[in-house]
N, C-alpha and C positions, 0 to 999 in steps of 0.2 A: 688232689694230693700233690704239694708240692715235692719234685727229688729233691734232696740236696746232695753234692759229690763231692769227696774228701779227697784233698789236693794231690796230685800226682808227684811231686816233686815238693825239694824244699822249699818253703815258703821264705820271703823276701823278708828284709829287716822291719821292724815292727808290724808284721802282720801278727803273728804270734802274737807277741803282746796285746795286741790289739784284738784279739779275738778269743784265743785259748785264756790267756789268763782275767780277760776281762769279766768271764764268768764267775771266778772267785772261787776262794775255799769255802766251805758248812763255816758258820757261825762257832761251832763245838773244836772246829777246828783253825779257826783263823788268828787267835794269838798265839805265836811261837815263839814264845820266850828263849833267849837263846839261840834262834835261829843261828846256823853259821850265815857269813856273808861271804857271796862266791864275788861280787863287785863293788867297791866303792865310789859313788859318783859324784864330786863334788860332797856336800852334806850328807846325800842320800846311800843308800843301801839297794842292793838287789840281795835278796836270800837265799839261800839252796832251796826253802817250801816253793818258794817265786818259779826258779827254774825250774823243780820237781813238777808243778803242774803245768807249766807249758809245754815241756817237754814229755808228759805223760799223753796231753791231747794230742798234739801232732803225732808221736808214736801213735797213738789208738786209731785217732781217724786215717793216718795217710798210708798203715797198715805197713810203717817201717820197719825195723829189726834192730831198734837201738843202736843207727849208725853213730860214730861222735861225731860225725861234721852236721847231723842233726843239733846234735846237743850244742855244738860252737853256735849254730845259726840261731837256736835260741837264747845262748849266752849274749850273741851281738843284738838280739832284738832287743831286750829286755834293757841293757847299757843304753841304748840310742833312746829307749822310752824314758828310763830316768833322767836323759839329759834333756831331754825336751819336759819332762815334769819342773829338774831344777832351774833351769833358765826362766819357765814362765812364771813358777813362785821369786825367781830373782827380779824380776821384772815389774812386779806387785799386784800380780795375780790374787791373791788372798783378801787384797784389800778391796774389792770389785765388789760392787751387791750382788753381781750373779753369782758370783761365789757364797756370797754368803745364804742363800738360797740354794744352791745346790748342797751346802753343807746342812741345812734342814734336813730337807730331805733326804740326805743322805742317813743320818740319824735317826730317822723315820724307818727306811729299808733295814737298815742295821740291829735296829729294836725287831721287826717283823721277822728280821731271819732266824735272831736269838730267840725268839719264842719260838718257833716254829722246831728249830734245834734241838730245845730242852722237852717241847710238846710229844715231840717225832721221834724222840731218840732211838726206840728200840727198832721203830723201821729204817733209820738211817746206818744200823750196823749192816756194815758190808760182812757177807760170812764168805766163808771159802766155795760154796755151793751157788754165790750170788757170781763170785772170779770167774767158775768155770763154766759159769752158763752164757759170761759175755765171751768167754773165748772161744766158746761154740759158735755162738752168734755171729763174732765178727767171722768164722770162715763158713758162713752158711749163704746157701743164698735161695730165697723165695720167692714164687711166682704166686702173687694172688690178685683178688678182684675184690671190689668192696662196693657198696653204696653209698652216697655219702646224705646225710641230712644237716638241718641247723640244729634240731631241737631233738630231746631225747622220745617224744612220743612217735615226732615220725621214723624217726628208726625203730624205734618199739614196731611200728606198724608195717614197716617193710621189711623185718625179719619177719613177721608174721604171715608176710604173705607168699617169701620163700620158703618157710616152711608148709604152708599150704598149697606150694606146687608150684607157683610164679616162679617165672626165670631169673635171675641176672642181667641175661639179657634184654628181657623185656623190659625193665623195671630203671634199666638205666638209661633206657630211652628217656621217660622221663625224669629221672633224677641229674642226670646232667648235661651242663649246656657244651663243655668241652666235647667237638666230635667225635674227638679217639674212643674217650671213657665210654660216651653212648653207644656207638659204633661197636665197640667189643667189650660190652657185658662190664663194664669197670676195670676191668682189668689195666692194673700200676705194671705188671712185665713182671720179667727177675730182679727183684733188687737184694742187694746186699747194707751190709749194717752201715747204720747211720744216714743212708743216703733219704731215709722217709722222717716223719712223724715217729718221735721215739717210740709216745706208747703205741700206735700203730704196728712200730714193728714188733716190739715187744709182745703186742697181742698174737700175733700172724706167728711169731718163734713159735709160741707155746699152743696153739691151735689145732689139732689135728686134721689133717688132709683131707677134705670135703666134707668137713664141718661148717657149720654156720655160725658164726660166732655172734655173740648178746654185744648190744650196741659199744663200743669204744670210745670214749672223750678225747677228742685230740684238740686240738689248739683252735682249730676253727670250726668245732662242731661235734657230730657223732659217724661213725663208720660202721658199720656190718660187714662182715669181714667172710671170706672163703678163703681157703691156701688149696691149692692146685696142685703143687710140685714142692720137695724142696729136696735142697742137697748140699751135705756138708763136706767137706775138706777131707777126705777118709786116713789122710796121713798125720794128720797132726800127731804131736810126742809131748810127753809129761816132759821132755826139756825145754821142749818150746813155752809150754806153757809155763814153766819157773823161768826161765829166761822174762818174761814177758810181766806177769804178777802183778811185781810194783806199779807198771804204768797200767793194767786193768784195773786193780785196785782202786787206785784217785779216778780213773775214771766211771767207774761203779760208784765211787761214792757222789759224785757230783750227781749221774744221772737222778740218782736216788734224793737227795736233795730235790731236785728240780720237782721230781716225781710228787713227794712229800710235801712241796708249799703248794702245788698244783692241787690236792684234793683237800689239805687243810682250807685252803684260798674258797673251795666248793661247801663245803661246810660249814667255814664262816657265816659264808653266803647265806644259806638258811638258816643259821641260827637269828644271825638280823632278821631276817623275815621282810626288805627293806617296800614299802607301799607308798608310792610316786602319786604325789598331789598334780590336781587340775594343772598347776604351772608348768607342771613336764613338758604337756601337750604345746604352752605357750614357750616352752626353751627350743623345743626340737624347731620351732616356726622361724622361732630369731635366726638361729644356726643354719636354717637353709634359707635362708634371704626373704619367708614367705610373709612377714608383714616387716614394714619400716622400723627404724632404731626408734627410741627414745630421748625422751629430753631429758637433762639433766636432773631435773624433780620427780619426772616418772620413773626414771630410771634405779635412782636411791631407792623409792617405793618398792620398786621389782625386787629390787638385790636381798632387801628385808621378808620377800614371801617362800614362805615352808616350802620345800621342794621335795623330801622326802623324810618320809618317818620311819622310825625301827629301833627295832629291842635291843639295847643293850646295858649292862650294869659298868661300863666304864666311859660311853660317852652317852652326851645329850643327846637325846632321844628324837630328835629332828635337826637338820641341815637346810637353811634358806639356801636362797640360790645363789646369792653372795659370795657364803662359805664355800658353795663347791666350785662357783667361778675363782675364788683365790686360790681351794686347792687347785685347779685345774693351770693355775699359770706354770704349773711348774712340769705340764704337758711337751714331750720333745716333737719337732714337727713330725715323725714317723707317726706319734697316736693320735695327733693332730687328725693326720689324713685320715686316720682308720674312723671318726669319727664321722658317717656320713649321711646316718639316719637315725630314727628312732632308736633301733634296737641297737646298734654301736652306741648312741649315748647312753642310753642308761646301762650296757654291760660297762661303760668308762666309770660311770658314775656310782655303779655297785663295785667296782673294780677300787675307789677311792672308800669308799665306807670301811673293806676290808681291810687294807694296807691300816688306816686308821685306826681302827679297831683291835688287830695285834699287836700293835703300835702302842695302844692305849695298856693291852694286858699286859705285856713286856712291861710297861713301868711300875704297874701295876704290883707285880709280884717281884720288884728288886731287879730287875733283869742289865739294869744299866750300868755294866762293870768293864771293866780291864777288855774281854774279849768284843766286846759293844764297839768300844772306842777303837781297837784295833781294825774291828771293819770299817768305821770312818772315816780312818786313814787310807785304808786303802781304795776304798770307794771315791773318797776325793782324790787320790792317785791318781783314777783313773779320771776323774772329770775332767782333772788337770790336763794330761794328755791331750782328751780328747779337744779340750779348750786351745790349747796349744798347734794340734793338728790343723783345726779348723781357722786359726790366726792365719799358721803360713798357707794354707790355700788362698785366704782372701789377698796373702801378701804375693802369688804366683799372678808374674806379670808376661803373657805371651805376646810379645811386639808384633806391630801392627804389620810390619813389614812380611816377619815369618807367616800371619795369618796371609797375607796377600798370595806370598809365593805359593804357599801351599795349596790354595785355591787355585790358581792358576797353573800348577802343576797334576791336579786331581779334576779336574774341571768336571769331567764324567763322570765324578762318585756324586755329585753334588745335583739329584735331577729331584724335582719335586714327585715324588708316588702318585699312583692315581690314586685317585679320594672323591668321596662322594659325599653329599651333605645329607644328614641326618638329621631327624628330630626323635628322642626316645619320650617313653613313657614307664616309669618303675612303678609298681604296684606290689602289695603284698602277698595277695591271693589270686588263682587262677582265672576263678569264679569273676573278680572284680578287671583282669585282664581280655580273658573272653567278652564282657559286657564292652569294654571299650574296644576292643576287634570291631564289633559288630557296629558301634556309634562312626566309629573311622569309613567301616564299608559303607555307611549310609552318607559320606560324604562329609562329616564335620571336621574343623580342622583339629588338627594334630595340635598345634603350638596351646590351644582353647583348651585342650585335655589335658597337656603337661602340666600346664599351670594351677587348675583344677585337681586334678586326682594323683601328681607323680607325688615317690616320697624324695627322689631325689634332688641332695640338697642344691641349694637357688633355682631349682626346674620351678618355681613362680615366678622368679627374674626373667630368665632365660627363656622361658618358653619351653623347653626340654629342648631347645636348641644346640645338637653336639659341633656344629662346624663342620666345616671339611673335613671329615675324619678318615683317616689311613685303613688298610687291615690291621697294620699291627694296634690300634687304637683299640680297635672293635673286638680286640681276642676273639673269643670263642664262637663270636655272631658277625664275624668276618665273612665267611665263607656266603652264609644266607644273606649278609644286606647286600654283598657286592653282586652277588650273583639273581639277585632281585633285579626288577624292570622300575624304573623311574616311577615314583608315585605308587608302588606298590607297598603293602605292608608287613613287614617281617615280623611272626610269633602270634601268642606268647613262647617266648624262652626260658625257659625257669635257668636262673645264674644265682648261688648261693643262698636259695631257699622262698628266692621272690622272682616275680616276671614280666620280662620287658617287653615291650614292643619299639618296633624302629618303622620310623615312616620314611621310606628311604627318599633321596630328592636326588638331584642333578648329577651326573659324572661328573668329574675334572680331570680331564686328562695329563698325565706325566709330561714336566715340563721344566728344560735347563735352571735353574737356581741363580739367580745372582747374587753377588758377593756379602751383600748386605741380609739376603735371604738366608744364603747357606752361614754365614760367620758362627751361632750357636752351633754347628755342625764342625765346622773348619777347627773352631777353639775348641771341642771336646777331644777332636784327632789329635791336638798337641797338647793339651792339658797335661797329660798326665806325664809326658816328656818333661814340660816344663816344671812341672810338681815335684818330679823327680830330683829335680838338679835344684829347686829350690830348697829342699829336704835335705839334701848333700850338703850345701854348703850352707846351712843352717848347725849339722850338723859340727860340721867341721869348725864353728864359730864354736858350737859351746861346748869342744874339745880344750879347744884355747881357753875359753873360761872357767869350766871345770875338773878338777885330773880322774883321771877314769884310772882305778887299778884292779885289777883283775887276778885273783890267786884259784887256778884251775884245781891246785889241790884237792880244794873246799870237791870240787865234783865227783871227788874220788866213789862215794856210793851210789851213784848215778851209771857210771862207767861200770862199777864193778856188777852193776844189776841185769847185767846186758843177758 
């Protein structure tokens, strides 16, 4: 269970935008006709809905009080994001094929939300009983312990076996590879709102105190849940909470959103019922390096074979692999990476059926109107942005000179860690983990099994060859490979529902860095300096190009909501 922690302070010039409103309004509520406009920037608009939801999220998460120099900071976020939208459409942004690909897709997401919208309506009403449960929530705070599994039978099975007496703490010995979690029963600490898995916390709120709660879906799996402790804020006042409302309110409703495409997106799922042909088996091999490419005429071949079948009345009832490698270009490198075995591909690849499939119903039933196209716009808003973002970083130029000095000024930050070299082996089952323990003890090599039995991807290339690997490389099997004897074998470890073993190899011991060594190290310490100033005066350029005016009036019910 990852924390996450809701910023102390105000947040910098487009972070906000960048993160709070990047989330978006519900589909039901994303055309505002009429909007007032609190900015005008160049051609563009910033709205009061625009600032009301930015300004709702930082209020919720950063747990402020409706200060105005909040509200200014998100006033100047939001200004600095349009001017970096209007410049890059100045600059002919739109006319790019990546754009026009993103604008697919965009269209895509926008059809899936407005179904989802019209589908969910009566669960996406926020009531007044929904307000006052998150204003509970955010002054509560919880101490609990969980289990965590992949799939819902083994949570099924390991609630079963705390209710027939198993510990917690016995039980998370094996259930996780993280030492803390094992070490003390699962146990996440106190946490307070937002800092977890939504529905997690949400479950843990409403849980009674040394109950065992029925499995939880959170984002990376299932949890079983206990609550230990909890305690809430005993002063709170019906002023605070009117004070407060408006920015609960959009914040309830987004969660509830999110909530709503989350078990719609599970439902889908089975209703396709989607059944993965023999070529799965041959996709997952390509993707981890375990048989060589194709040739141009086998490859056309490939592209044309069934890759998956399933029921639906609005699309073809089969996908080659083709189709799903063109949908799949449209992949950003973060699911990229997530994508790194079997069971990450085809959750990608049922992950694509879905989107598609409400995609398909939304046109289906007329769904493509006025408030459709409003989410387009702003969805490509944001592409823009991010498009734009991602320019001036590759445009941030750190001289070579500053990289020198500052290397030769830090000289002792820059020491290579000790590291040891490693070969892993990933396996899906213990059973199939254990068998290769015992092949290992008998003397065969490591690299001979990687290639053989690992599912991880290129470990047929590679050998299961990790390199010099660090602690911090090794997370959670840190502690056991470093503290292993050369030649010895570490595990099985069960890490997110499968288990490794590590054949641990040679020391290397910690050693000065030279200039050349340290430079990705050197350039990330000044990176962001330099990012900085290149964002400044990027800024300041498309001041001069476009006029920014600002009528704070427009905020007058922002202010007064305080």
């Amino acid at each position: 269970m990852t924390r996450r922690h809701a910023p102390l302070v105000l947040v910098a010039a487009l972070a906000v935008a960048a993160g709070a409103l990047g989330a978006g309004c519900g589909p039901e509520a994303e055309a505002s006709p009429g909007a007032a406009v609190v900015a005008r920037v160049g051609g563009g608009v910033v709205t009061l809905d625009e600032v009301a939801e930015a300004y709702a999220e930082l209020v919720v998460q950063a747990g402020l009080d409706g200060e105005p120099q909040a509200l200014d900071a998100v006033v100047t976020s939001l200004v600095s994001r349009r001017l970096l939208i209007e410049g890059a459409l100045a600059d002919g942004v739109a006319e790019t094929e990546a754009y026009r690909a993103a604008r697919a897709l965009a269209e895509t997401k926008a059809l899936v939300d407005r179904y989802t919208a019209r589908t969910l309506r009566d669960e996406l009403a926020v009531t007044e009983a929904d307000e006052r449960e998150m204003f509970v929530q955010m002054n509560t705070t919880t101490d609990a312990r969980h289990l965590y599994a992949r799939d819902l039978a083994t949570a099924q099975a390991l609630r079963r076996r705390l209710l027939a007496g198993e510990t917690f703490q016995a039980l998370a010995r094996e259930t996780f590879a993280d030492p803390a979690l094992a070490a003390t029963g699962g146990r996440v600490g106190p946490f307070g709102h937002d800092e977890l898995d939504p529905a997690f916390e949400a479950a843990a709120f409403r849980l009674p105190i040394g109950e065992v709660s029925e499995p939880v879906r959170t984002a990376t799996g299932y949890s079983v849940i206990r609550v230990d402790a909890r305690a809430s804020n005993p002063l709170l006042t019906e002023d605070e909470f009117a004070r407060r409302r408006g920015q609960i309110r959009r914040y309830v409703a987004k969660r509830k959103r999110t909530e709503a495409r989350f078990r719609l997106s599970r439902e889908t799922r089975d209703d396709l019922s989607p059944e993965f042909t023999d070529a799965f088996d041959r996709l997952v091999a390509f993707a981890t390096g375990a048989v060589p490419n194709l040739d141009a005429e086998a490859l056309a071949a490939w592209r044309r074979t069934p890759l998956v079948r399933f029921e639906s009345d609005v699309l073809d009832g089969v996908w080659t692999v083709g189709h799903v490698e063109d949908l799949a270009a449209s992949m950003t490198d973060r699911q990229r990476a997530a994508v790194q075995d079997a069971a990450t591909l085809r959750d990608f690849v049922e992950g694509l059926l879905v989107r598609e499939e409400l995609a398909a119903r939304a046109r289906a039933t007329g769904l493509d109107d006025a408030a459709v196209q409003a989410s387009i716009a702003r969805r490509m808003d944001d592409w823009v942005f991010d498009e734009a973002k991602r320019r001036l970083r590759a445009d941030v130029d750190v001289p070579e000179a500053a990289l020198r000095a500052h290397f030769d000024a830090h000289r002792a930050d820059f020491v290579t860690p000790e590291r040891v070299r490693a070969t892993e082996i990933l396996v899906e089952t213990r059973a199939q983990a254990d068998a290769l323990r015992r092949r290992l003890a008998a003397g065969e090599d490591p690299g001979a099994l990687a290639r053989a039995y690992s599912v991880r991807p290129r470990a047929a290339t590679l050998s299961g060859d990790l390199g010099p690997v660090t602690r911090g490389q090794l997370g959670a099997l840190a502690d056991p490979v470093f503290e292993a004897a050369p030649g010895a074998v570490v595990g099985p470890v069960e890490v997110a529902g499968r288990f490794v073993l590590v054949a641990r190899g040679e020391t290397l011991a910690p050693r000065p860095m030279t200039f050349d060594e340290a430079r990705p190290d050197v350039r990330a310490a000044l990176d962001a300096e330099y990012a900085q100033r290149r964002l400044t005066q990027a800024l300041d350029g498309l001041r001069a190009r476009f006029p920014v005016r600002v009528d704070r009036d427009v905020l007058a019910p922002l202010l007064a909501a305080r």
